[in-house]
C-alpha positions in Angstrom: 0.0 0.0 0.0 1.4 3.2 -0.9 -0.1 6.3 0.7 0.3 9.3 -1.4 -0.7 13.3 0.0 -1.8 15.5 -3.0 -2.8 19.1 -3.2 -6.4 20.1 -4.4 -6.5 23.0 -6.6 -9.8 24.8 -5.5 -9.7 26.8 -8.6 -9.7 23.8 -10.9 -12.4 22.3 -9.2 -14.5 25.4 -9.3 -14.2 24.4 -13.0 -15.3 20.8 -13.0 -17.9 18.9 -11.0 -15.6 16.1 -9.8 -12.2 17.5 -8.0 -10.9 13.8 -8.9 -11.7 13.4 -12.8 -11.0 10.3 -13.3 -11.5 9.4 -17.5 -13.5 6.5 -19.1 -11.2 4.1 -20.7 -12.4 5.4 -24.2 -11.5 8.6 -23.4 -8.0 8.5 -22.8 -5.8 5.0 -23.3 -3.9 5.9 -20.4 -6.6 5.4 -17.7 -7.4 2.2 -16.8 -9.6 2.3 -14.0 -12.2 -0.1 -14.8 -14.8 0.2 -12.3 -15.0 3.7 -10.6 -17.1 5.8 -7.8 -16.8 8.9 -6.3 -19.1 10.2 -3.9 -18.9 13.2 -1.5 -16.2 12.7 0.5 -14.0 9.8 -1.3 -12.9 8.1 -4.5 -12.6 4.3 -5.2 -11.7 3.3 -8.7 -10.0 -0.2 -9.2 -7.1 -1.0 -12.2 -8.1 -4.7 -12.8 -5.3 -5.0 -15.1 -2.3 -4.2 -12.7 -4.9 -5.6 -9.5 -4.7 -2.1 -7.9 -7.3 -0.9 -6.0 -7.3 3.3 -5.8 -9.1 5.2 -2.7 -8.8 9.0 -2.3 -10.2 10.9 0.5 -11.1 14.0 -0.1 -10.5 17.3 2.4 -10.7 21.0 1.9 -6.7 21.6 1.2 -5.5 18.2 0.7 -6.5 14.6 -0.4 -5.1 11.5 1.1 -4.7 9.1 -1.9 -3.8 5.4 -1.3 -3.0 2.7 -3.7 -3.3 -1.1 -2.3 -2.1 -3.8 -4.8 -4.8 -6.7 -3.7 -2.7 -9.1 -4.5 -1.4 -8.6 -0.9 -4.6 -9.1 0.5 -6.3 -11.7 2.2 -9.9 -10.2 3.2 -12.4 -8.2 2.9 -15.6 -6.8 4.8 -17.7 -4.0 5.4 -17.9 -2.7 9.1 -20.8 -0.5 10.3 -20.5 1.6 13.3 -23.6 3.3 15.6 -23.7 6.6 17.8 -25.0 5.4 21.2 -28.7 4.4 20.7 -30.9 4.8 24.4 -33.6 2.6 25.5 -36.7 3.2 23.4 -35.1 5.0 20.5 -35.7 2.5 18.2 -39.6 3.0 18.7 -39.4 6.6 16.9 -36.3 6.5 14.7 -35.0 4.0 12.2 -31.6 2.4 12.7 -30.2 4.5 9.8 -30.3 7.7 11.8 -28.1 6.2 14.2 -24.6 5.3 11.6 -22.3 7.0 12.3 -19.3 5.0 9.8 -19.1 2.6 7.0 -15.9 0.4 6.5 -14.4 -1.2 3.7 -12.0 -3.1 5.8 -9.0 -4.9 3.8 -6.8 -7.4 5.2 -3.1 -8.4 4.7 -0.4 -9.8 6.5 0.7 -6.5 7.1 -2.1 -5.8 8.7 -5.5 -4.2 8.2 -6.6 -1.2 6.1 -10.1 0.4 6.8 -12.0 3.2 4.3 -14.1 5.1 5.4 -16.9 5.0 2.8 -19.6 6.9 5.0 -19.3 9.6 7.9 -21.9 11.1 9.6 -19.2 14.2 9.8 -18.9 14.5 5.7 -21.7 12.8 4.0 -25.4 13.3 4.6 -27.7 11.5 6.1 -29.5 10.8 3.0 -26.6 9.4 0.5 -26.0 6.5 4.2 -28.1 4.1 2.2 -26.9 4.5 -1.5 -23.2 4.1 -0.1 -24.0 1.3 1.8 -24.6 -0.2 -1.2 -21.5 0.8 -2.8 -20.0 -0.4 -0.1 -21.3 -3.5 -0.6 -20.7 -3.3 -4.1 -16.7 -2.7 -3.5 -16.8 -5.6 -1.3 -17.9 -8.2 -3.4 -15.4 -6.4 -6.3 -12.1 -7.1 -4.0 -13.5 -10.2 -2.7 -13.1 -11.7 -6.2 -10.2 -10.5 -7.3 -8.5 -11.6 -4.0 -5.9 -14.1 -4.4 -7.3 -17.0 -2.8 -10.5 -17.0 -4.7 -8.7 -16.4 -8.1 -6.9 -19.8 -7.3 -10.3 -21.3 -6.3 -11.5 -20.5 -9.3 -8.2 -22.0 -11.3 -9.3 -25.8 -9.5 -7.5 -24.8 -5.8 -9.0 -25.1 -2.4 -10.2 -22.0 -0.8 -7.5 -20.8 1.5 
């Protein structure tokens, strides 16, 4: 996993709707990102051909951008985490309106990697559900392309 910091230029993205562009494969040769998603606070693309799996977080000044080649990994899941929920408060408000985080947690040998797809903090309330989904979504992605299933698939056991 390579972390990379990179500066956002505010004034180029006053000028385009995503602060990330990231191309379709038709429309330049030199992407390729295969499957991509950006949402409010974070990007996830995945390079199937070099098994690279892209995440940026975006902030106000800067963007933490991190590159994990999943052929070092060994797991995946997704982790949801509550704010504190009373006795009771379940009778008037849905679970939803309690997440507070969504995970896409990785795991290596090196040890574990967690993305935050959702925050209560950045994202709104309303968008918790359809990046849940793409949570989901990313999850079933890596899981595939993780080594031990590729093998599975080739006539191996499962590891």
């Amino acid at each position: 996993m390579k972390p990379i910091s990179v500066q956002s230029n505010n004034h180029a993205a006053a000028n385009n709707n995503s602060l990330f562009p990231i191309k379709n494969n038709n429309e330049n040769k030199l992407s390729t990102f295969s499957i991509k998603d950006e949402t409010r606070s974070c990007v996830i693309a995945l390079d199937a051909c070099k098994k690279n799996l892209l995440f940026i977080k975006k902030q106000l000044l800067t963007s933490d951008c991190l590159i994990i080649d999943l052929d070092n990994l060994n797991g995946c899941s997704i982790t949801k985490e509550y704010n504190n929920i009373t006795p009771g408060a379940l009778k008037t408000k849905k679970l939803n309106r309690f997440l507070k985080n969504i995970f896409l947690n990785l795991r290596s040998n090196k040890g574990p990697v967690s993305l935050s797809i959702y925050n209560y903090k950045h994202d709104a309330p309303e968008d918790a559900q359809l990046l849940e989904v793409k949570a989901k979504k990313w999850q079933t992605i890596v899981s595939k392309l993780l080594p031990q299933q590729i093998k599975s698939k080739e006539g191996y056991f499962k590891i």
